[in-house]
N, C-alpha and C positions, 0 to 999 in steps of 0.2 A: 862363971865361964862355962859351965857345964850347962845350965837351963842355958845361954844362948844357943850354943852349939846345937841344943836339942831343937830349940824356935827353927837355927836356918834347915836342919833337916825336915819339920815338919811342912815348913813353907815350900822347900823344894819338892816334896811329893807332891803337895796341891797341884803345883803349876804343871808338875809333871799328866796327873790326873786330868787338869782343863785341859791339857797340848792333846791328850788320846782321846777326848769327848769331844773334842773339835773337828777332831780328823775323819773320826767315824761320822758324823754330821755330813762335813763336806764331801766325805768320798759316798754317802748314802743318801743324802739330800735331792743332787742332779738325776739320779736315777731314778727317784720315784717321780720329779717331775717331768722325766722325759718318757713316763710310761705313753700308751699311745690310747687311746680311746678304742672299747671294743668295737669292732663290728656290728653288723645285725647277725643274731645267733642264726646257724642254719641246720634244722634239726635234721635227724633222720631220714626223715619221709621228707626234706628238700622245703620245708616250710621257712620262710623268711619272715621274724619275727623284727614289725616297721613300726611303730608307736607312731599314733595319728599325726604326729604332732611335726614329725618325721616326712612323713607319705605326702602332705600336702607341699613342705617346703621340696620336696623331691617329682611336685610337680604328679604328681600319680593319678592318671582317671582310669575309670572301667566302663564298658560295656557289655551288656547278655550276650551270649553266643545264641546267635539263633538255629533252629532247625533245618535242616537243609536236606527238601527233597529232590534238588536237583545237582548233577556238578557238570559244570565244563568239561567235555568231551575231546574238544579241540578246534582251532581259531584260524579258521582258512581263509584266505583271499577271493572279492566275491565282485561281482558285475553288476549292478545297479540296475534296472531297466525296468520300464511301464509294463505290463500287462498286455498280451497280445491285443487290438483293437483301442488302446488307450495311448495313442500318438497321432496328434495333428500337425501337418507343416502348413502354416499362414503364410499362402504366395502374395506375392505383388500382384494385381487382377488386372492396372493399368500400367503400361510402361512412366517412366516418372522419376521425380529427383526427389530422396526424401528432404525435407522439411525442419521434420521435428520429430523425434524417440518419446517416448511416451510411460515404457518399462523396461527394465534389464534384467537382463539372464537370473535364473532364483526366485521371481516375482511371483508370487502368486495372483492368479486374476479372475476375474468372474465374467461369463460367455455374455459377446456385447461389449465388452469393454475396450477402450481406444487404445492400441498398442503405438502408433505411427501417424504422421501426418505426411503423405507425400503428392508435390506439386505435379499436374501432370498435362499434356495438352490435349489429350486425350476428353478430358472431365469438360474442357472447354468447345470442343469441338461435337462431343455426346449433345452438351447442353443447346449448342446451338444448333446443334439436330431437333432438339426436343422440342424448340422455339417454332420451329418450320413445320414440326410436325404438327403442334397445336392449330398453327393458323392456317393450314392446309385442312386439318379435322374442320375446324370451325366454317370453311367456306365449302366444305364438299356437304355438311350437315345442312347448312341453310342452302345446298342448290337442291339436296335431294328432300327437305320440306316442301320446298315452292314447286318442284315436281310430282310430288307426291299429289297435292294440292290440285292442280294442273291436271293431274291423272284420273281424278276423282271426278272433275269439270268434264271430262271425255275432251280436253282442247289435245294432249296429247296422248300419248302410247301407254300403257303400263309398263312395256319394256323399257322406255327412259326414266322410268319413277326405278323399278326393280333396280335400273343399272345405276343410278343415282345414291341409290339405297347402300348394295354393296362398296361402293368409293367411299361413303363415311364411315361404312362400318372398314375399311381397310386403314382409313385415316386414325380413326378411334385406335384399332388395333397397335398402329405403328409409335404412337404417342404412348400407351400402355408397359410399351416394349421399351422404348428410351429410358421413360420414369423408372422403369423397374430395374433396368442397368446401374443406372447413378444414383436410387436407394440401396441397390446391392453393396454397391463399392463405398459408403458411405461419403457420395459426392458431395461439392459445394460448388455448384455451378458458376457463382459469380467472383468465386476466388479462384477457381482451377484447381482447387486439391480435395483428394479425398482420403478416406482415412480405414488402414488396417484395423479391422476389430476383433478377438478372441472368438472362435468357433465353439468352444466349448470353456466350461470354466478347469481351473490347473492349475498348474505349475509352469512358466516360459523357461523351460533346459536348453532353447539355443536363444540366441539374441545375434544373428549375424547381422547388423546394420546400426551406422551410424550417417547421422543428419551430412547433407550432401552427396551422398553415394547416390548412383544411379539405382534402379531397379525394374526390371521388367517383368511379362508375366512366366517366364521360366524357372525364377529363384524363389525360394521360401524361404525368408529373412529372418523369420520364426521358428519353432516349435515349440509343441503345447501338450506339457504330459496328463494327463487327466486326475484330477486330485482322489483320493482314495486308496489307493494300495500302488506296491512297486514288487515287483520280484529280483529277490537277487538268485545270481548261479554260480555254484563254487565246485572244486574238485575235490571228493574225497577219499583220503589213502586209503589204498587196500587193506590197510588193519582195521580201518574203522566201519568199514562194511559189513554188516549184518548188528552192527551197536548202531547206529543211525538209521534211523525209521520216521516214516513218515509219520507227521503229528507232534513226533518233540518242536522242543522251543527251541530258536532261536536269538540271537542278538547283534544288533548291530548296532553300537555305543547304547542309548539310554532306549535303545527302541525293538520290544520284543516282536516273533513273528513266530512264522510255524513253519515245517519241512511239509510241502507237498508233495515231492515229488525225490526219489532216489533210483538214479539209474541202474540198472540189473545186468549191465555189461561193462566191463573191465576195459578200459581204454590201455593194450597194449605196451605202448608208449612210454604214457603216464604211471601205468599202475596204477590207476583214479579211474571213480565213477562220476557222473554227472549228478549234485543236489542242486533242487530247484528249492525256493522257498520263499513266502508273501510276506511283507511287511508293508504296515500301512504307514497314512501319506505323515509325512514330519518336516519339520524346515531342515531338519540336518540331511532329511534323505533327500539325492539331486541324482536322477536318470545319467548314466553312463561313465559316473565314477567308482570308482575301486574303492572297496572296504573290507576293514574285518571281521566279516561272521562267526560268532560264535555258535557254538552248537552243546547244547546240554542234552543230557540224557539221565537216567533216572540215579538218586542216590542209594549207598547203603545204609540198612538203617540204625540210627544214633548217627550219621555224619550229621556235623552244626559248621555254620557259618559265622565265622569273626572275620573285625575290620583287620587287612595288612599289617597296621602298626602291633598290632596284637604279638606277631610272630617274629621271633627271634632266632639266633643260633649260638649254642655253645657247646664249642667241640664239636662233633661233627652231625649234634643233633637238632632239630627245629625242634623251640619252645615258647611255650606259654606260659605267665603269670597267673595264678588264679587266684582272687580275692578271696578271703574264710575268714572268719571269726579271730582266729588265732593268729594271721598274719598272709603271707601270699607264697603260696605254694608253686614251685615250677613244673613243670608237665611236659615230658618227651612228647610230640604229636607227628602226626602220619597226615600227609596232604594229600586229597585229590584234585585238587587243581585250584583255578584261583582268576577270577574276572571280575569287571566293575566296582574292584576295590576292596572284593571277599576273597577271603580263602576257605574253602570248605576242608576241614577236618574228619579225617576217617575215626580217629581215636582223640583221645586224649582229655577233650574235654565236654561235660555234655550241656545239653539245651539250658537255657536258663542260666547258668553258670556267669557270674561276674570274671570278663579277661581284663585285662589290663593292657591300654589303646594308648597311653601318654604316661611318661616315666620308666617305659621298657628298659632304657639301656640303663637307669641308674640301675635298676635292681639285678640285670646282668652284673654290673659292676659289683653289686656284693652278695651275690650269689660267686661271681667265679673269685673274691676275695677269700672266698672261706675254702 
């Protein structure tokens, strides 16, 4: 009786034993699997330590920051226009009904070349002048040979040979003068049309006509910028007057220039000077459109140039990622400005230097984690 007694006491402790090793399991188990995966460590000095292995599924590229001796100064509204003496208007020379178009506004052309075909009565009426003219030449030529001839025989005067003589050469003259009309105007006598050709070679920045329109010699259905350079003219604020000098660069989209020219009187008004400035010839550039000129002037130095994607913000500072050895470093930076898809950096990070152009916002993401 007593050894059972003893049995169920020692059995009862066991079970008692497994019920508190079970308890502590389950109430300790969930919580070690609900721990949560660290972070990227983020040291001291702001280094974010990425294991390669990491960086790539996180999408991470870099590029060198380059050197930057120049920064945007400021992006003004500009006027487009040819070079004084570099604008021709292509009139209509005969009255007439165009035809046929040949080029359109944008085109670039080469001097001599056919812009228009227009029908004209004019070309028809020149020609048949030219016809009457020939065969007047040809019979005043053979009356002042046989006179000539005649004169020589002493049967008649010299004075009807001399006078016979000038009538051909008038006839000559007059045939000369037609021909040289209807090659001018690029005539076709036996169609009646003749054809606008390109005075110089270009740029066509007007194209006012279209096939059926009339045209006479009043209108200039054309213009024709001269290929080679374009000047734009912009106003510049009063603050930036005396930073702006003739000889910096300009830009206007992918097409650099240079300031020739900055006005030295203050437009009232405005509070703006006049800048002049060359750019040469481009298919993006078109006479008498509005653009944005940029204006650079000189860098400070150690300012570097990174692509846009480079830069970021956290809290209220602009940042950079910077590739090292140990992991990617973030960098408070100072902007001087920022065109064609660079920002130029006063500080922060220098030339050569690996930024970080793709996977910016993950590493914001655990950078401001930590």
């Amino acid at each position: 009786m007593n050894r059972a007694i003893h049995r169920a006491i020692l059995g009862g402790a066991a079970a008692l034993a497994l019920v508190a090793a079970g308890g502590w399991w389950f109430t300790r188990a969930p919580a070690e699997q609900a721990a949560p995966a660290p972070a990227a460590p983020l040291a001291a000095n702001g280094l974010l330590a990425v294991d390669p292995a990491k960086a790539a599924a996180l999408g991470i590229a870099t590029a060198p920051a380059r050197p930057a001796g120049e920064v945007p100064l400021a992006e003004l509204p500009a006027i487009i226009a040819p070079p004084a003496n570099a604008r021709v208007a292509v009139a209509a020379t005969l009255p007439g009904t165009v035809l046929r178009t040949l080029v359109v506004e944008g085109d670039a052309v080469k001097r001599g070349q056919a812009l228009a075909v227009v029908s004209s009565r004019e070309v028809m009426t020149l020609s048949a002048d030219l016809a009457r003219a020939h065969a007047r030449a040809g019979v005043t030529q053979s009356s002042a040979a046989r006179l000539a001839q005649l004169s020589r025989e002493g049967i008649v005067a010299g004075a009807r040979a001399d006078e016979a003589r000038a009538l051909a050469a008038e006839a000559g003259a007059d045939v000369s003068e037609k021909a040289r009309i209807l090659a001018l105007v690029g005539a076709r006598g036996g169609s009646g049309t003749y054809t606008l050709t390109a005075p110089i070679a270009g740029r066509v920045t007007k194209a006012d006509i279209q096939a059926g329109m009339p045209v006479d010699g009043t209108t200039a259905p054309f213009v024709i910028d001269a290929a080679g350079r374009y000047e734009a003219t912009a106003q510049v604020p009063e603050r930036l007057i005396g930073q702006v000098r003739v000889g910096q660069t300009v830009r206007l989209g992918s097409v650099a220039g240079t300031v020739t020219a900055v006005g030295g009187t203050i437009d009232p008004a405005t509070r703006s000077a006049t800048l002049k400035a060359q750019l040469p010839a481009d298919p993006g550039i078109v006479a008498g459109r509005v653009g944005a000129l940029t204006v650079w002037g000189p860098a400070a130095g150690g300012a570097v140039a990174v692509p846009e994607d480079a830069l970021t913000t956290i809290g209220a500072d602009d940042v950079v990622f910077v590739a090292t050895p140990r992991g990617y470093q973030r960098r408070t930076v100072h902007r001087l400005g920022a065109a064609d898809g660079q920002v130029i950096l006063k500080d922060g990070v220098r030339a050569g230097e690996a930024v970080v152009v793709a996977g910016t916002s993950a590493l914001k993401a655990l950078a401001e984690a930590n």
